[in-house]
Legacy VTK file of the C-alpha trace (Angstrom):
# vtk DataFile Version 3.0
C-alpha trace
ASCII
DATASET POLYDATA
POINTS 326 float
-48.789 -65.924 10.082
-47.588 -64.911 6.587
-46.564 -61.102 8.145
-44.630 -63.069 10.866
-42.823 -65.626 8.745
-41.295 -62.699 6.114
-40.036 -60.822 9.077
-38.591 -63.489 10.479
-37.111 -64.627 6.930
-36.158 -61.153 7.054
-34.154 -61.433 10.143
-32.304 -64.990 9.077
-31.440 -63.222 5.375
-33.341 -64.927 3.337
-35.262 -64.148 0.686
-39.214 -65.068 -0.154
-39.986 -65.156 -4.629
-43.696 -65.685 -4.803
-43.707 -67.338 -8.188
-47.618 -67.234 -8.211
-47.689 -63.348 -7.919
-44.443 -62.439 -9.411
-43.606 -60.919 -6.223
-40.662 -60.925 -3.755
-42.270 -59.835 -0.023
-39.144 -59.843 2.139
-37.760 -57.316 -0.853
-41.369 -55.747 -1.643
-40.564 -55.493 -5.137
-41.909 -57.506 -8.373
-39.521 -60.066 -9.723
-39.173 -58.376 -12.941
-37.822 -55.224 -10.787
-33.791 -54.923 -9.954
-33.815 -57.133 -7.358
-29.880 -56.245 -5.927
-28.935 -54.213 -3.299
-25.983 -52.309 -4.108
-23.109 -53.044 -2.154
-24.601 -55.581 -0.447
-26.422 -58.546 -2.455
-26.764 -59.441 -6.213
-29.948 -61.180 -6.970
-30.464 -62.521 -10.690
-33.183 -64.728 -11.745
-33.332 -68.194 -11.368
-29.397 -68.098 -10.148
-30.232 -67.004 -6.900
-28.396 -64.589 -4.316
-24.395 -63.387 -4.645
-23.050 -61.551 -1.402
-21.255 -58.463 -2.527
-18.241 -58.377 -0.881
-16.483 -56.554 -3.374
-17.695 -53.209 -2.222
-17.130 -49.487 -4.659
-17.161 -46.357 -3.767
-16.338 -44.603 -6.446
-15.573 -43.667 -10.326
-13.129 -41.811 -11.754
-13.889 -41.594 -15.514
-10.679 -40.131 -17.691
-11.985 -39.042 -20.715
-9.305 -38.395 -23.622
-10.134 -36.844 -26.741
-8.336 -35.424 -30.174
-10.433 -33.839 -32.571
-7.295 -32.680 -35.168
-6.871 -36.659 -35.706
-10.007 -37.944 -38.109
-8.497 -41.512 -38.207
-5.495 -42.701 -36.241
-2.719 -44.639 -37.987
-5.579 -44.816 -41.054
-6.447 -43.214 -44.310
-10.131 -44.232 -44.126
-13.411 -42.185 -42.760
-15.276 -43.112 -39.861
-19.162 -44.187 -40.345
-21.027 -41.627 -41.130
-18.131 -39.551 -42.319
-18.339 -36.774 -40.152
-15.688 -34.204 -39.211
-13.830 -35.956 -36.042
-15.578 -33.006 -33.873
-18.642 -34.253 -34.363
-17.538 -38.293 -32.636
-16.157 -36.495 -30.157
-19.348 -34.037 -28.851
-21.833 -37.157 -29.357
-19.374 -39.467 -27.621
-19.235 -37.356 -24.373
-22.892 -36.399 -24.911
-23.317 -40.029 -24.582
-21.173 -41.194 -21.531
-22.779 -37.866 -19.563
-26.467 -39.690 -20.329
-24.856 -42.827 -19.046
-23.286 -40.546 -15.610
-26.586 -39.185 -14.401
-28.710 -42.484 -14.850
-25.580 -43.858 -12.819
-26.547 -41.777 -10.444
-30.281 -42.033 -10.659
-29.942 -45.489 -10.200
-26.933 -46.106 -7.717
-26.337 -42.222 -5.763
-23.789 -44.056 -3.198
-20.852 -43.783 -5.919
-18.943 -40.708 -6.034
-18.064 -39.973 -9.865
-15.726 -37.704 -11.083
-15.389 -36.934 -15.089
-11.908 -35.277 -16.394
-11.711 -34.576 -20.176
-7.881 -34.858 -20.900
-7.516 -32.842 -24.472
-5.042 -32.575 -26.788
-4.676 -29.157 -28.222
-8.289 -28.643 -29.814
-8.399 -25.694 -31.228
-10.523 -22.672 -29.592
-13.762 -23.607 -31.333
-13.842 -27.112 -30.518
-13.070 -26.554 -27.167
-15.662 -24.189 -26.475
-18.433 -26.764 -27.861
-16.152 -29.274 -25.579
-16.689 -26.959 -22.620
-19.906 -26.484 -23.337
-21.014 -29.988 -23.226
-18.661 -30.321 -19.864
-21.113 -28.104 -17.895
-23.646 -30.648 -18.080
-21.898 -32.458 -15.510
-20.996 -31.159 -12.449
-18.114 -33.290 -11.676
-16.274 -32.639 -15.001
-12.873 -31.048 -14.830
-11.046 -30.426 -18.689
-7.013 -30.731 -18.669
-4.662 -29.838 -21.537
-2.231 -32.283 -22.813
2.018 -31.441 -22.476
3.635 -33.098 -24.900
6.811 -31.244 -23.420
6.506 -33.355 -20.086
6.694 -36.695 -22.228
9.182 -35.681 -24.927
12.255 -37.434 -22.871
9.746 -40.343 -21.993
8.335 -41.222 -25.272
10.487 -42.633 -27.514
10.640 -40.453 -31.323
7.804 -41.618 -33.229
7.748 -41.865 -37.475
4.451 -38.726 -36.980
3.408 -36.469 -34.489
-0.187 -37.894 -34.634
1.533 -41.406 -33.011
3.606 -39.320 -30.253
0.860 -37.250 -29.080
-1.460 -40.595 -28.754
1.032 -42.163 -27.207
1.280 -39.090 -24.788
-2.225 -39.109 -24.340
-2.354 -42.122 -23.431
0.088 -42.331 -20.923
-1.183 -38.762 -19.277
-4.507 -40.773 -18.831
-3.119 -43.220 -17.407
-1.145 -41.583 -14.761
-4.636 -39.743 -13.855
-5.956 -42.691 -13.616
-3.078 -43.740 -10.723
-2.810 -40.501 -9.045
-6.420 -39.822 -8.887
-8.231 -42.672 -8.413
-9.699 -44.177 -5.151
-11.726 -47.832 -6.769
-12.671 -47.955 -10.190
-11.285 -46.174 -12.958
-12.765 -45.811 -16.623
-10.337 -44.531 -19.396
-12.290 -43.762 -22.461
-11.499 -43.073 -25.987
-13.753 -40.237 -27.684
-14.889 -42.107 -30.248
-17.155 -44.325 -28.586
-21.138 -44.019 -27.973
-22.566 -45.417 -25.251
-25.693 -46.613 -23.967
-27.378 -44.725 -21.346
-27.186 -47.974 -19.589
-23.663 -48.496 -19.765
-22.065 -47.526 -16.560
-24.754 -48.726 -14.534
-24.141 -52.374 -15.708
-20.735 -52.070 -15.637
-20.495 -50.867 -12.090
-23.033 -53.663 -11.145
-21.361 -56.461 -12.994
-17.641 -55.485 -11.680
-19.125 -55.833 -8.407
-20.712 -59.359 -8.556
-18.088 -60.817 -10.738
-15.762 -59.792 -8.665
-17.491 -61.004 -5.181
-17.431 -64.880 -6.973
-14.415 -64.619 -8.250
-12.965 -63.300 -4.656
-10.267 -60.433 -7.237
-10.671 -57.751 -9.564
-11.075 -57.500 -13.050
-10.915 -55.772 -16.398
-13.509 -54.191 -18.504
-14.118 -53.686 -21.170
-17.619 -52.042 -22.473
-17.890 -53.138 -26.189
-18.487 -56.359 -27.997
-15.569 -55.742 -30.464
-15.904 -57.409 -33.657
-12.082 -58.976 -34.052
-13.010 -61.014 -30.782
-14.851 -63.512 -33.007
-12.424 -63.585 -35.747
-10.399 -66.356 -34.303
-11.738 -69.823 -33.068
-10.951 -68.932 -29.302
-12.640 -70.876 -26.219
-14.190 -68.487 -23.815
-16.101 -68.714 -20.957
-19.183 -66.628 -20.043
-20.204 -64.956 -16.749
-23.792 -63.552 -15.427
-23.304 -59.903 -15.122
-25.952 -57.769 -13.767
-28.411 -57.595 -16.467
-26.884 -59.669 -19.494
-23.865 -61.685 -20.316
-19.930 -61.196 -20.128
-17.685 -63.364 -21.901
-13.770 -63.812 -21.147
-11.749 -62.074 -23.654
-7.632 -61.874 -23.692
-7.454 -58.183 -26.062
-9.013 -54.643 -25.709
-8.226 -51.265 -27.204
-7.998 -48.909 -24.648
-11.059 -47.775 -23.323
-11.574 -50.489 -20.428
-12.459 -49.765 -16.961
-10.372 -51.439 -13.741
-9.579 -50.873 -9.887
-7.072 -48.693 -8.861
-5.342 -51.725 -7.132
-4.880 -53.601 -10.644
-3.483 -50.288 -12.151
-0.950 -49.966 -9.344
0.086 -53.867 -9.653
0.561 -53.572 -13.513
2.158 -50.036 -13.759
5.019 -51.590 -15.606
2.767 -52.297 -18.297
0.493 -49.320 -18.606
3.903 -47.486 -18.794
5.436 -49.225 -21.837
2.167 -49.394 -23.498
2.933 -45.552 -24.069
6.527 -45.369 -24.692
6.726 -46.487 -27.778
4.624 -47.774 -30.797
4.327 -51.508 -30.046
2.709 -54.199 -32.998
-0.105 -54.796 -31.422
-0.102 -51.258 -30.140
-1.932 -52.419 -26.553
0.812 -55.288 -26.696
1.580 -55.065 -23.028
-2.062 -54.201 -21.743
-3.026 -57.688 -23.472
0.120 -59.419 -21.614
-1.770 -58.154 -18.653
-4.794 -60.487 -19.593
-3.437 -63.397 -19.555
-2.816 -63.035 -15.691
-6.448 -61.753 -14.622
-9.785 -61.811 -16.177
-10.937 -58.978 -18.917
-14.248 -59.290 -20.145
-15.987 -57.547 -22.751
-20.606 -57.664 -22.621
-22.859 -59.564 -25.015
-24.537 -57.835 -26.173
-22.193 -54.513 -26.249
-22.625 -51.478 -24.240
-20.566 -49.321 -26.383
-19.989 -48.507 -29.605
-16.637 -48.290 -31.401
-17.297 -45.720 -34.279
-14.466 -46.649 -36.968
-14.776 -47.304 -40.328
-17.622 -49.638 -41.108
-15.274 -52.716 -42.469
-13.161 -52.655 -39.916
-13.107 -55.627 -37.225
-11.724 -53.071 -34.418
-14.958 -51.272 -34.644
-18.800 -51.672 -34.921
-20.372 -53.779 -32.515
-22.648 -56.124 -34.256
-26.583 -56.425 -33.273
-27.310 -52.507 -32.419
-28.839 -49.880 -34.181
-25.774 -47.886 -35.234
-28.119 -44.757 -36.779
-30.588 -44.550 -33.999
-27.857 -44.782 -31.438
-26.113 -41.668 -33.771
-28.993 -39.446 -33.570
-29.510 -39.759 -29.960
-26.652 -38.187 -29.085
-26.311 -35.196 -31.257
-26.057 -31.595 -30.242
-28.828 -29.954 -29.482
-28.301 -26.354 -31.032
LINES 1 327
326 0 1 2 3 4 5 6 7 8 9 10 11 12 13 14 15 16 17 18 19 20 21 22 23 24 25 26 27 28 29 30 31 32 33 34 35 36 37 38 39 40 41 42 43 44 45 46 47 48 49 50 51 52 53 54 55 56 57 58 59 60 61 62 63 64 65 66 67 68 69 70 71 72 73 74 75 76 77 78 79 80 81 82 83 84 85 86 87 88 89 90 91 92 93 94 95 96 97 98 99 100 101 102 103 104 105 106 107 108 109 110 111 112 113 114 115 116 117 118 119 120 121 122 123 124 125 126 127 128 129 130 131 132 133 134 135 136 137 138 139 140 141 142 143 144 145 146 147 148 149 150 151 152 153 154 155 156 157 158 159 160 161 162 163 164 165 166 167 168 169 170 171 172 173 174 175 176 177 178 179 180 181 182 183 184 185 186 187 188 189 190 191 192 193 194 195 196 197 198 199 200 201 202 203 204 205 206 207 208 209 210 211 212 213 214 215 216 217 218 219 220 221 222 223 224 225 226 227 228 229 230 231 232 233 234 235 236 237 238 239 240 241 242 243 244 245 246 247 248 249 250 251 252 253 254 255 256 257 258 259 260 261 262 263 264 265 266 267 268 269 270 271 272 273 274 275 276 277 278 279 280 281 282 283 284 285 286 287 288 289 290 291 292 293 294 295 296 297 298 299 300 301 302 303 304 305 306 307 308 309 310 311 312 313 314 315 316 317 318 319 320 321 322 323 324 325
């Protein structure tokens, strides 16, 4: 009788929690397992079932990095105090990690990593390269700051121009390129091994209640609690997401939302705007951004500043992981 009435729960599409055995029978897993079915069902304890109907398909991560520039627009060092080489090697060391347990864990997404750099010199870019190779997907591109010299308005340093140019390069891969979800990153960030895989998850469950797309972004910034704002918080996939109206610009979004707000990603990049992701932030108070508590990512600035360091995480441990292996 108890074979017969999981099938036919089964059939109807319901699910059977044994709370006695800590078991699940119609999913044959143990309830502290992943529960959800990609691209189909979202299943977090005691909140029940969410139908995906927000569906992805794929990831196309834009990767931008600069490792002339130690400190952008600042004349402090980074924790740590390392040359900015060094960020920039453990940062893509760490979002590669966080690629092939994306795979390992959800194989149906097609991901594609390009490295957009601006004009490393040949050393760098060899250990660069090197690091590329671990993922098969990874394509490197060289900035042309030609292409955006009659775009860009003249900036007061080079260092703000070829950001800015960077930026906006990114961006346009981001439009021409991707098919669903696109992730631009900044190479000064570490991230958990975990990262993508929650983000990916989270998009699509948030998403499939709220019935739209969002923003995200993957660190727990520290500015975001330096103003008494209201917020509201979501159920992700494995931990919390609260609403948040600012990011830098490493966020991740739909193809769909960067087509809609092109206006904005442009003039982000043509000039030097106070805040400089002025019209990226516009953008927020239209459609939902939220950042993870706690954070996935980890904003390697200078250790007082609230831009930066995630509170809550192991800053040195996460450091040493993700060093090169000579």
């Amino acid at each position: 009788m108890k074979k017969i009435f999981i099938k036919l729960a089964k059939a109807l599409g319901y699910e059977i929690l044994d709370q006695n055995n800590f078991v699940s029978p119609t999913l044959d897993k143990e309830l502290n397992e992943n529960l959800s079915d990609f691209n189909d069902s979202s299943i977090v304890l005691p909140l029940g079932e969410v139908k995906i109907t927000r569906k992805i398909k794929s990831l196309l991560i834009v990767f931008r990095t600069n490792t002339s520039v130690e400190i952008w627009d600042q004349n402090k060092k980074r924790l740590f105090e390392y040359p900015k080489i060094e960020y920039a090697t453990r940062s893509l060391i760490s979002l590669i990690k966080s690629i092939k347990f994306l795979r390992q864990k959800l194989p149906e997404i097609n991901v594609k990593l390009i490295i957009l750099d601006d004009h490393s010199n040949s050393e760098n870019l060899e250990k660069i390269n090197k690091i590329s190779e671990q993922e098969e997907s990874s394509e490197i591109i060289s900035l042309d700051h030609d292409k955006y010299k009659s775009v860009i308005s003249k900036q007061k340093s080079t260092e703000t121009f070829s950001n800015l140019a960077s930026l906006l390069n990114s961006f346009e891969i981001g439009k021409d390129q991707g098919e669903d979800l696109v992730f631009f990153v900044e190479d000064d960030y570490l991230h958990f091994e975990t990262m993508l895989e929650e983000m990916i998850s989270s998009f699509q469950r948030i998403c499939s209640q709220l019935g739209k797309d969002i923003f995200m972004c993957p660190s727990d910034y520290p500015y975001l609690y330096m103003g008494n704002e209201k917020t509201n918080v979501l159920i992700g996939n494995k931990r919390h997401w609260r609403i948040v109206n600012k990011t830098l610009c490493t966020f991740l979004t739909s193809k769909t939302l960067i087509n809609k707000y092109w206006d904005n990603f442009k003039k982000t990049c043509e000039n030097r705007h106070d805040p400089f992701e002025k019209y990226l932030n516009e953008i927020y108070q239209k459609e939902i951004c939220i950042s993870p508590l706690k954070s996935l990512s980890l904003h390697l600035t200078n250790i007082n500043s609230s831009y930066g360091l995630a509170p809550f995480i192991n800053y040195k441990e996460l450091w040493e992981e993700n060093k090169i292996n000579h």
